[in-house]
N, C-alpha and C positions, 0 to 999 in steps of 0.2 A: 558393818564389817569395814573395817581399813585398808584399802589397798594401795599398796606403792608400788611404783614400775623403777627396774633401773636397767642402766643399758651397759653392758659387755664386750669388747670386742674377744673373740679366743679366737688361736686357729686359721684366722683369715676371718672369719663370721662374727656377725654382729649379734648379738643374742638378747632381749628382753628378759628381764627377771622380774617376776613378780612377788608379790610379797602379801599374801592374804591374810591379815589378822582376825581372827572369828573374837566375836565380843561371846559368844554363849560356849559353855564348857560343854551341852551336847551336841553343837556343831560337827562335822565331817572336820577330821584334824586338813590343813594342808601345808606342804611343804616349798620352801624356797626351790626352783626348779628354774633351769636355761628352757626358755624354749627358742626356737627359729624363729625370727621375723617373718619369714615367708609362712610361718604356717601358727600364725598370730589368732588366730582362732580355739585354739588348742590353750589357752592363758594359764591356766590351773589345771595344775596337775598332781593328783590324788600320792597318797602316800604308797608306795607299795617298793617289794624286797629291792635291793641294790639300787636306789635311784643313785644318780651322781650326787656328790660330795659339793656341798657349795663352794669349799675351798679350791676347788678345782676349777672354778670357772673366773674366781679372783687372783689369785695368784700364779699371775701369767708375767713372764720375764719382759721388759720392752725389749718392741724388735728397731733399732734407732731408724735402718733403712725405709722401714715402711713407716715408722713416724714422719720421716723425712718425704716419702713421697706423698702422704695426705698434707702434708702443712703446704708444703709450697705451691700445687694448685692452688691453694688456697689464698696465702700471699699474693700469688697472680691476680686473683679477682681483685682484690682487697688496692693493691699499687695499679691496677691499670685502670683508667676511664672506660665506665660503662658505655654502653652503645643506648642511643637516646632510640625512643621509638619510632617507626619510618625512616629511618639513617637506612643509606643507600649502600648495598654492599655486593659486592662482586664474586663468587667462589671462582679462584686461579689454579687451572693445573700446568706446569712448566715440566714436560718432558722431554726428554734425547730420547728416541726411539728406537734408535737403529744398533750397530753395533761393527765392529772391525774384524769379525771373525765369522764365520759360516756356522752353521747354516743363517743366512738374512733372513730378518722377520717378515712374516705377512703381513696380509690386513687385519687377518683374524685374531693371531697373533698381538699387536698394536693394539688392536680394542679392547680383547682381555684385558692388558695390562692397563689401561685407562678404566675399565670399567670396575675395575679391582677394588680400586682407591675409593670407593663408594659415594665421588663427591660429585654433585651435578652442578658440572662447574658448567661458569654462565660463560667462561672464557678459557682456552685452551691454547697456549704456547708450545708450538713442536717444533724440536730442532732433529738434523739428519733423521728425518723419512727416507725409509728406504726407497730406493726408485722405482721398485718394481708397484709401490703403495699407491694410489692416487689420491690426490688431494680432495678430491669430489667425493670420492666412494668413502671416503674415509669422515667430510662430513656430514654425506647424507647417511651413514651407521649409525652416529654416534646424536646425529638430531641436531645438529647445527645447521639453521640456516644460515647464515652467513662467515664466508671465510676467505685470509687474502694467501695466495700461492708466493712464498717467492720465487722459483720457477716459470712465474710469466716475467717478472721484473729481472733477474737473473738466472741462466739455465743451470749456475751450478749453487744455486740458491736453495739449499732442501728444509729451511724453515718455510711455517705454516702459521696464520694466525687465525684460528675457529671463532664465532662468536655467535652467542644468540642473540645479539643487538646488532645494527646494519655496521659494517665498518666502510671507513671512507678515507679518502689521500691516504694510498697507502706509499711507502719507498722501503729503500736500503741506504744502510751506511755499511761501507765497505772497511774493514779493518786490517793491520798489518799483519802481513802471511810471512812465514817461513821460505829461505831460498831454498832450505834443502829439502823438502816435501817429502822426506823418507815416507809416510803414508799416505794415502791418498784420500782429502777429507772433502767435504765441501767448501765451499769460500767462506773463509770468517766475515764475522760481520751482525749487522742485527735488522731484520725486517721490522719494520715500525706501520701500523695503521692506528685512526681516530675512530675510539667509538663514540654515540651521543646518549647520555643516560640518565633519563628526566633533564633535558637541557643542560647536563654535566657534560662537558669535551672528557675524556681521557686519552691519553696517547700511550697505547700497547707493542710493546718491543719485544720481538724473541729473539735470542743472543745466541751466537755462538760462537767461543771466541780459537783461534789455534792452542794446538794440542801444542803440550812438554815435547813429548814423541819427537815432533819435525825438527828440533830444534839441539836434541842429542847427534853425535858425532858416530859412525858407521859401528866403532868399536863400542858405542856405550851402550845399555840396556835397562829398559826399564825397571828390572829386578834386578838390579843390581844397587845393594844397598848403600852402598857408597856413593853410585852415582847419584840414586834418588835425595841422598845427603846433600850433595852440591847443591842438587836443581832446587831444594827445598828453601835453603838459606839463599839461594839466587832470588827465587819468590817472595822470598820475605822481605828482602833488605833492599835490591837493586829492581831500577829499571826493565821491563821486562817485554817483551811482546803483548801481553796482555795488559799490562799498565798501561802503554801506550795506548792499545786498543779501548781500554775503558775511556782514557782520556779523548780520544777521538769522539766516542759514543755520547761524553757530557759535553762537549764544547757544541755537538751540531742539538743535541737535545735543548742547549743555550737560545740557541735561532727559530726555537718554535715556540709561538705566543699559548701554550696549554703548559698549566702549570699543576696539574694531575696525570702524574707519568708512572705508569707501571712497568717494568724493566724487567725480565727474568731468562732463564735460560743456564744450557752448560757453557760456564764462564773459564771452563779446564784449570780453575786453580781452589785454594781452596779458604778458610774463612782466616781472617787475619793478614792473609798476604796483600803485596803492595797495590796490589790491583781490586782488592776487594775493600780497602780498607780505601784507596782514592772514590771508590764508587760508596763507601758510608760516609765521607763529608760532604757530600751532598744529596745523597738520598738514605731513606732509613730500610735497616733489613729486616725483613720481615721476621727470622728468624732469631732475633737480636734475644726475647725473651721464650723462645720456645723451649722446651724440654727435649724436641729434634735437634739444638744446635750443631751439636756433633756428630748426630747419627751419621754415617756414610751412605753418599748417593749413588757411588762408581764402585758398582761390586766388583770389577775385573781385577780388581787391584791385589797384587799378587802378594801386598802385606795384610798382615791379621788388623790390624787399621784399616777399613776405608775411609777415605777422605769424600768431604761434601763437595761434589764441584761445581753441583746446581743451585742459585740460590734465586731471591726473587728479593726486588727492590722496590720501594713505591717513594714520593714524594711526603714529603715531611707535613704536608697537610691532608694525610689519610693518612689509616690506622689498621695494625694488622692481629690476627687472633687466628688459632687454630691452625699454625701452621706445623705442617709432616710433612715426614719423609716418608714414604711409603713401600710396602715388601715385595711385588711384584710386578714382573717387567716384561720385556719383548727381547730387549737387548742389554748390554752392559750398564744400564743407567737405571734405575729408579725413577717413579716419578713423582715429584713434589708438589706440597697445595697451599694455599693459605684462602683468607675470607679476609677481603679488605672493603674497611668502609669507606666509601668515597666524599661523603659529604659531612 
């Protein structure tokens, strides 16, 4: 007997076709027939009244969308360097947790949202924890032993840095604030500690930099499309509070002798602007070849657009894969993840 197998997509499903040629004319006839992969047991199948039409399972129109979305995973494997075996890699969650409108999130609250993301990250960047949260309870939940408070370093400090490896020198670098503080945020800036991993330093930063918000005038408003117009092309082209504030963040990042730096957090602007794009000539973004690079991370946004405000940076000698943007929260933010190899 002659069998040939061929493969199908219809539908969304992948289907096996077989193809049974009997050599003896009293043979049991059988027929070209779709079966399911999943139920690849089933190979031949008998002739009997109305089977489907074989032309039915060839002459399927292309759908270019889903051409497109199988080829380019694919591409990605193909254009980015493999990860060698025992390469040292990190799983990064960088979250805003909190949020500017009531009701504020718990604890319980927070952890859902973290635990959602189904990534058991070895490290965990949190920016604006609610106050009512504590930094302990939150990482003995989540199984972090070790984590640095900014809060002891600064009281208006509400980033946190979780880790499952020891962290050590931790600080703050403090960044340029709004005079007119129409909201009331925490201190921009970025807490930074060292972890050690297999004898690798890295140096872990969670960011937060000043919102648009303080920076608008009593009359302007965030929904207002004209005005988001201005601030947009402000972002893009000019000097900014947050440009400056990156520039702050790379020149002290300059004066420490660790040259494996993970950077991440809400940077309150978004991908392309001047401040994102000072902080991509000299470190790489994680998100550079994702399929998330657009998604939006800041659902509060009162355009059918969100914008990414969260991103995550590493030094140009690590590498980044599998980075999301993720659907569920505590507060106005999403949380994001990547896997970075360090070595």
């Amino acid at each position: 007997m002659d069998t040939r197998c061929y493969r199908l997509q219809h539908g969304g499903e992948v289907h096996t076709l077989v193809w049974a040629l009997s050599c003896s004319e009293k043979s049991t006839p059988w027929t070209l027939s779709p079966v399911s992969e999943r139920n690849s047991e089933n190979r031949y199948k008998k002739n009997e009244p109305n089977n489907s039409n074989l032309s039915r399972g060839i002459h399927v129109r292309p759908d270019p969308l889903r051409i497109l979305s199988t080829i380019f995973p694919i591409l990605l494997m193909l254009l980015l360097p493999s990860d060698p075996s025992g390469a040292t890699h990190l799983k990064i969650i960088s979250f805003n947790a909190g949020t500017g409108k009531n009701p504020v999130p718990n604890l319980d609250h927070v952890i859902e949202a973290i635990q959602a993301t189904g990534v058991p990250a070895d490290v965990l960047l949190a920016q604006e924890i609610p106050w009512s949260v504590k930094h302990d309870d939150l990482a003995r939940k989540l199984g972090f032993k070790h984590f640095v408070s900014g809060l002891i370093l600064n009281p208006r400090c509400t980033r946190a840095i979780f880790s499952r490896t020891k962290l050590i020198d931790p600080f703050v670098i403090e960044t340029e604030r709004s005079p007119q503080k129409r909201i009331f945020t925490s201190a921009p800036g970025a807490l930074c500690a060292t972890t050690v991993i297999r004898e690798t330093h890295v140096l872990l930063c969670s960011v937060h930099l000043e919102t648009m918000r303080n920076e608008m005038s009593a009359d302007e408003s965030i929904d207002d499309t004209g005005v988001i117009f201005r601030y947009v092309q402000h972002e893009l082209f000019n000097q900014n509070i947050r440009s400056r504030s990156v520039g702050t963040i790379i020149e002290k990042m300059s004066e420490i002798a660790i040259n494996r730096v993970i950077i991440a957090g809400d940077f309150n602007t978004f991908p392309f602007s001047k401040a994102i794009r000072k902080m991509g000539s000299v470190y790489n973004d994680a998100f550079s070849f994702s399929t998330a690079f657009f998604k939006g991370s800041y659902i509060d946004s009162p355009f059918c657009i969100k914008p990414r405000l969260d991103h995550i940076f590493h030094s140009p000698n690590m590498s980044a894969r599998k980075s999301t943007v993720h659907d569920i929260t505590s507060g106005d933010h999403v949380p994001i993840s990547t896997i970075i190899r360090i070595d």
